[in-house]
Residue frames as qw, qx, qy, qz and C-alpha x, y, z in Angstrom:
[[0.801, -0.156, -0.448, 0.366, -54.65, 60.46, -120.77],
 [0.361, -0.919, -0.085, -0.134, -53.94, 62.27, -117.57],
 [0.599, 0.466, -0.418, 0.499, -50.27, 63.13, -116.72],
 [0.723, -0.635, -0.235, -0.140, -49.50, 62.33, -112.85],
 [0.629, 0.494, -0.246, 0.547, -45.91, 63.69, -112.65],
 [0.155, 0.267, -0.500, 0.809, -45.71, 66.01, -110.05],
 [0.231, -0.437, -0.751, 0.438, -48.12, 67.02, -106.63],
 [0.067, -0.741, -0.451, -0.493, -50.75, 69.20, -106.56],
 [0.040, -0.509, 0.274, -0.815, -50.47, 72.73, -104.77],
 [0.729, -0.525, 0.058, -0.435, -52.82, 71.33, -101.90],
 [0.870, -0.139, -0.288, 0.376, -50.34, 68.08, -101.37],
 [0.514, 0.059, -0.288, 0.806, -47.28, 70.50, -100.72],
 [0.246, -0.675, 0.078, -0.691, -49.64, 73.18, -98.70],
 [0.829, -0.491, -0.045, -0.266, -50.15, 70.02, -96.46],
 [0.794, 0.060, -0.264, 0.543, -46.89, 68.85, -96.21],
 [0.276, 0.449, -0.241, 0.815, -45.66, 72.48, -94.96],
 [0.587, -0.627, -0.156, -0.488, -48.68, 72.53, -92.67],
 [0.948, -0.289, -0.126, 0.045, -47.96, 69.34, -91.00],
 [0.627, 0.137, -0.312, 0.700, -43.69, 70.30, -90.80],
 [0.015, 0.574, -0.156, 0.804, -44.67, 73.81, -89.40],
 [0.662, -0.590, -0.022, -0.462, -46.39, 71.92, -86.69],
 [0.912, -0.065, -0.294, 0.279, -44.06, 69.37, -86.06],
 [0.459, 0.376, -0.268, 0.759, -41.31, 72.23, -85.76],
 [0.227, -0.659, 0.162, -0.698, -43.57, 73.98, -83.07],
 [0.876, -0.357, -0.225, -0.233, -43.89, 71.30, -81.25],
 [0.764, 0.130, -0.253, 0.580, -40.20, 70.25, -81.31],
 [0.171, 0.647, -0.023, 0.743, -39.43, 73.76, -80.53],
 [0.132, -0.735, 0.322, -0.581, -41.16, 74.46, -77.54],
 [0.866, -0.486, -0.056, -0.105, -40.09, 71.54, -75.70],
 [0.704, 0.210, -0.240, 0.635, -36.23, 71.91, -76.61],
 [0.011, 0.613, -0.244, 0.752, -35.83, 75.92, -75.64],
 [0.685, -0.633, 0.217, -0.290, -36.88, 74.87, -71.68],
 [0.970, -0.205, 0.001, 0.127, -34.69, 72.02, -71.67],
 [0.675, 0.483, -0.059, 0.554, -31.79, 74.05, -73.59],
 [0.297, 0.646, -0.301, 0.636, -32.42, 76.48, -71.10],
 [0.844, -0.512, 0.111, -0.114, -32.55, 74.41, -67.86],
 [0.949, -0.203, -0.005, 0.242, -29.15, 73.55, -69.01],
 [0.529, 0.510, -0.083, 0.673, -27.49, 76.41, -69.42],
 [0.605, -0.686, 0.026, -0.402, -28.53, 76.92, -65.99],
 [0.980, -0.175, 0.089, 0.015, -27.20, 73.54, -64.72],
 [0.767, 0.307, 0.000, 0.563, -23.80, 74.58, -66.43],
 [0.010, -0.675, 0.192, -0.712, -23.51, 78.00, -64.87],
 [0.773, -0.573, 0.202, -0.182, -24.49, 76.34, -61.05],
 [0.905, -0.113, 0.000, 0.409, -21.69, 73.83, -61.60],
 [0.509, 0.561, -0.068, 0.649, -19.45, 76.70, -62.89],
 [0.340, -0.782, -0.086, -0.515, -20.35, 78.69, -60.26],
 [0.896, -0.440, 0.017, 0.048, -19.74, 75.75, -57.23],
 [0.860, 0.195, -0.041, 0.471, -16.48, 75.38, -59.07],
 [0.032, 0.703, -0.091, 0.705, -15.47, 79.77, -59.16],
 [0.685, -0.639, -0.092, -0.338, -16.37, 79.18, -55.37],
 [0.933, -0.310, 0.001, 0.182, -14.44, 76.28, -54.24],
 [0.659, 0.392, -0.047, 0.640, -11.30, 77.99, -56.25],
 [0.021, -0.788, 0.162, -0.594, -11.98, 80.93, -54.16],
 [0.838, -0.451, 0.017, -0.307, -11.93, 79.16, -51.02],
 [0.850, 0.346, -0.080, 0.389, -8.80, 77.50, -52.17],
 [0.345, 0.656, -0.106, 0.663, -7.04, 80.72, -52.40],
 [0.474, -0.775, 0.194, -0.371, -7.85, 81.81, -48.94],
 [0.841, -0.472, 0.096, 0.246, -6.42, 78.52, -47.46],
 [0.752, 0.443, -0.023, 0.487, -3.23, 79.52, -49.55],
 [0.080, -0.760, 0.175, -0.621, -3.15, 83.10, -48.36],
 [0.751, -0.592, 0.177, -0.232, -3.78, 81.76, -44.97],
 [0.896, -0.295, 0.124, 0.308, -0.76, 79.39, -45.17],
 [0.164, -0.734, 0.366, 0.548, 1.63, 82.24, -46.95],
 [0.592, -0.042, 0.667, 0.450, 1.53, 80.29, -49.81],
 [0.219, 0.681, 0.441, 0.542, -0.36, 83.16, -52.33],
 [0.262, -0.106, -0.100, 0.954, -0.02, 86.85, -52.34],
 [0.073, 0.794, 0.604, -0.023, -2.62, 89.23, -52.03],
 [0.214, 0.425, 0.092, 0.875, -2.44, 92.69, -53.64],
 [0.041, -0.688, -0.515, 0.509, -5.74, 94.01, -51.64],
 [0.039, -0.244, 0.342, 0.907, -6.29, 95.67, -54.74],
 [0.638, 0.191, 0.163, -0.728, -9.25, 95.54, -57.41],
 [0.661, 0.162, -0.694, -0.237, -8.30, 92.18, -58.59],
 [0.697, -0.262, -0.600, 0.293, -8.04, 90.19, -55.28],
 [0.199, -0.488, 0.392, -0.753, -8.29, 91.49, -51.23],
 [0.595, -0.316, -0.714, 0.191, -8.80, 89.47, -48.06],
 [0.276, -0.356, 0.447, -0.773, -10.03, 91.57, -44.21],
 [0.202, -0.039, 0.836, -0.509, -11.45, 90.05, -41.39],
 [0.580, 0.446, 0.319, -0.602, -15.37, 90.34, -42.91],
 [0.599, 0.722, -0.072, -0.339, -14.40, 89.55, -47.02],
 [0.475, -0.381, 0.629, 0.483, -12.49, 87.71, -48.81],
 [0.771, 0.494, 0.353, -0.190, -12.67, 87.89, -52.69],
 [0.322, -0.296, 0.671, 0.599, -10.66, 87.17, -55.62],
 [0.636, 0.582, -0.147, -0.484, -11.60, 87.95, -59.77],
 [0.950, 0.056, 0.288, 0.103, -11.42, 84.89, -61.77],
 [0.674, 0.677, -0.183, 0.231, -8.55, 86.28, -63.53],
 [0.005, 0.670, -0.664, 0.331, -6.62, 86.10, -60.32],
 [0.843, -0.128, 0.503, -0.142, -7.63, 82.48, -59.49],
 [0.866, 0.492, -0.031, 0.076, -6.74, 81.57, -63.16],
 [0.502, 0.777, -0.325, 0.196, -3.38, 83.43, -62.94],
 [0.212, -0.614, 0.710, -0.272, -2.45, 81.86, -59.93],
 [0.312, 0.286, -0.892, -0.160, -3.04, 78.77, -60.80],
 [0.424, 0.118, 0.715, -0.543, -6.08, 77.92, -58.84],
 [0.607, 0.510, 0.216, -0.569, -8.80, 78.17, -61.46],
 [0.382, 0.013, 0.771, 0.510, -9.33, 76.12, -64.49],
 [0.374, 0.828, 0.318, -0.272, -11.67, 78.51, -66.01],
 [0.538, 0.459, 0.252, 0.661, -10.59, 80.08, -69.18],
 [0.064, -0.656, -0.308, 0.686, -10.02, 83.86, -68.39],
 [0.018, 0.012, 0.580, 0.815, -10.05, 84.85, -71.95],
 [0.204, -0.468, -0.822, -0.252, -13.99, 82.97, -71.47],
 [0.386, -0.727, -0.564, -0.063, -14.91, 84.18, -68.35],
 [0.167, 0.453, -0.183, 0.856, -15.26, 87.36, -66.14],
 [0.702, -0.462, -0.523, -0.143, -16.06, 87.66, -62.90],
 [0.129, -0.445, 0.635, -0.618, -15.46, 87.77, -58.83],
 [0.655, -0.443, -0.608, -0.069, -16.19, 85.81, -56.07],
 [0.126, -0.522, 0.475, -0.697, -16.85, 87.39, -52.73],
 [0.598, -0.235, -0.766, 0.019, -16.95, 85.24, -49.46],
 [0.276, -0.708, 0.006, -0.650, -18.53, 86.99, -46.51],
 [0.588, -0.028, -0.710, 0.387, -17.23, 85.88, -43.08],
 [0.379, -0.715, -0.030, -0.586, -18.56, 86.46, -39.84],
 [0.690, -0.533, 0.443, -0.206, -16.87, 85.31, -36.69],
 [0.129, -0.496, 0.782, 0.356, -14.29, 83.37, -38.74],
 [0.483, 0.021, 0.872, 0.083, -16.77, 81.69, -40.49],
 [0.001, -0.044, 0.464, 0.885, -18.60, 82.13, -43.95],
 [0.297, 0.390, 0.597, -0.635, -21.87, 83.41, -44.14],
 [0.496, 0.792, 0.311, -0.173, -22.87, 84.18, -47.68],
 [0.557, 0.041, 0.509, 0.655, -21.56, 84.40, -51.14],
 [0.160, 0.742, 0.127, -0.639, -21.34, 87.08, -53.61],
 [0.628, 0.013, 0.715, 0.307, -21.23, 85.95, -57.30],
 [0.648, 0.611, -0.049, -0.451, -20.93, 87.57, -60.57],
 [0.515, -0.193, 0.637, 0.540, -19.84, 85.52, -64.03],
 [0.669, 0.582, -0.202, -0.416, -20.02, 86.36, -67.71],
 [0.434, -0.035, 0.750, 0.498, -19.26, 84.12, -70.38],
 [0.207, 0.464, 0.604, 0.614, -20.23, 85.89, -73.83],
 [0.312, -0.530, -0.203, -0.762, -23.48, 87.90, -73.82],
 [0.573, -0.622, -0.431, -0.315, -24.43, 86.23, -70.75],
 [0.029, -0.466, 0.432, -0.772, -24.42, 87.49, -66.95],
 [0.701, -0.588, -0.387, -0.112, -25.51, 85.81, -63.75],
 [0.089, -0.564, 0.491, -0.658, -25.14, 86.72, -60.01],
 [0.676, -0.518, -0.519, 0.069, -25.98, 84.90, -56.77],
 [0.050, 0.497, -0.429, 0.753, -26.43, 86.70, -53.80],
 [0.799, -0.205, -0.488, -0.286, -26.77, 84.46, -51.27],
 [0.436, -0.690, 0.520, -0.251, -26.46, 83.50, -47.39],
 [0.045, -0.270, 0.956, 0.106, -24.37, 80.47, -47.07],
 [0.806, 0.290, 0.168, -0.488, -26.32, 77.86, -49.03],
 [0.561, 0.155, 0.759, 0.291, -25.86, 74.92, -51.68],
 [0.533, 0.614, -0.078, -0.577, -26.85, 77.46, -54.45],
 [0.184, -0.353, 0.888, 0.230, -25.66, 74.62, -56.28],
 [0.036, 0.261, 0.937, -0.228, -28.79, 73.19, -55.95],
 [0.077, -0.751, -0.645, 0.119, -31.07, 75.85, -54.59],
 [0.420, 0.016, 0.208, 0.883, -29.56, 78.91, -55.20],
 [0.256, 0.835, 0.300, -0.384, -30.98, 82.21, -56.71],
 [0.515, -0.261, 0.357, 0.734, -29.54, 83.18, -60.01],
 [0.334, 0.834, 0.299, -0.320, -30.68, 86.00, -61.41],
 [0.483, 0.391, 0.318, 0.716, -29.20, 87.39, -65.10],
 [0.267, -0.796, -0.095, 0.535, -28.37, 91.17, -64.70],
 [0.501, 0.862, -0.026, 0.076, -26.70, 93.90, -66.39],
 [0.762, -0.099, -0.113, 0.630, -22.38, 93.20, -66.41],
 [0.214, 0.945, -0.190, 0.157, -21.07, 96.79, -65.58],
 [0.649, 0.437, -0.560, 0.274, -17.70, 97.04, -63.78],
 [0.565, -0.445, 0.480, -0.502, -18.50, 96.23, -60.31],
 [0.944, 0.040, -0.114, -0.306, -19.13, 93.09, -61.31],
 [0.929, 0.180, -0.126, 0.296, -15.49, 91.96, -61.68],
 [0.328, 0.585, -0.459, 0.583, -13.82, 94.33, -59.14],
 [0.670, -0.178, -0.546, 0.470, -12.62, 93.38, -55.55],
 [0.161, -0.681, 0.134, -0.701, -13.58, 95.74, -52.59],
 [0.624, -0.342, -0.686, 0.153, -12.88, 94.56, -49.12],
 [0.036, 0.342, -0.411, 0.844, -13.07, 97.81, -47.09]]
């Protein structure tokens, strides 16, 4: 009498086959999608780091915020930019500054804005937009770089 207890080394070579393929499959159709959205979450952050800067200016402009013109925040006729840790600390920004690091610069020409400068980290990661006025929202460039400390200081000479 034959004893049919357990599976034979070919059943469970095919079973691993058939999971190792499933998993590639699965695989490479998450990582694009995982990282279309960690895209999609850095543009919205981004729009948001923006509008907060923008904010700030109408403040300054109505006396209602202070500007050092230092390497955290500075406003001239051509520049205006502010590090999220001075949007956060004045109460503009709902970023985390603990999370993020960063600046926004807002280039102005003839009183009007022409083009954004953008770094942010959160963690390991680093994006910029450098961009004439645009929806980068949308259409943007965002390119991943290397964070040094330009990235998150304030120069409006």
């Amino acid at each position: 009498m034959k004893n049919n207890d357990g599976f034979t080394l070919i059943e469970l070579l095919a079973v691993i086959v058939v999971l190792a393929v499933v998993i590639a499959l699965a695989t490479t159709n998450v990582l694009p999608t995982m990282n279309l959205a960690r895209e999609e979450a850095f543009r919205t952050e981004a729009t948001l780091a923006v509008k907060n800067t923008k904010d700030a200016y109408l403040n300054y402009s109505m006396g209602a915020l202070k500007v050092n013109n230092d390497n955290k925040s500075c406003v001239s006729a051509s520049k205006v930019c502010f590090t999220i840790e001075t949007l956060v600390n004045a109460g503009i920004s709902a970023l985390d500054k603990d999370t993020y690091k960063g600046k926004v610069e807002i280039n102005i020409e003839n009183g009007k804005e022409v083009g954004y400068n953008l770094s942010l980290k959160k963690g390991d990661e680093y994006w910029f937009i450098n961009e004439p006025y645009s929806d980068f929202s949308k259409n943007g460039n965002l390119n991943v770089g290397t964070w040094n400390e330009q990235a998150e200081t304030c120069s409006c000479e």
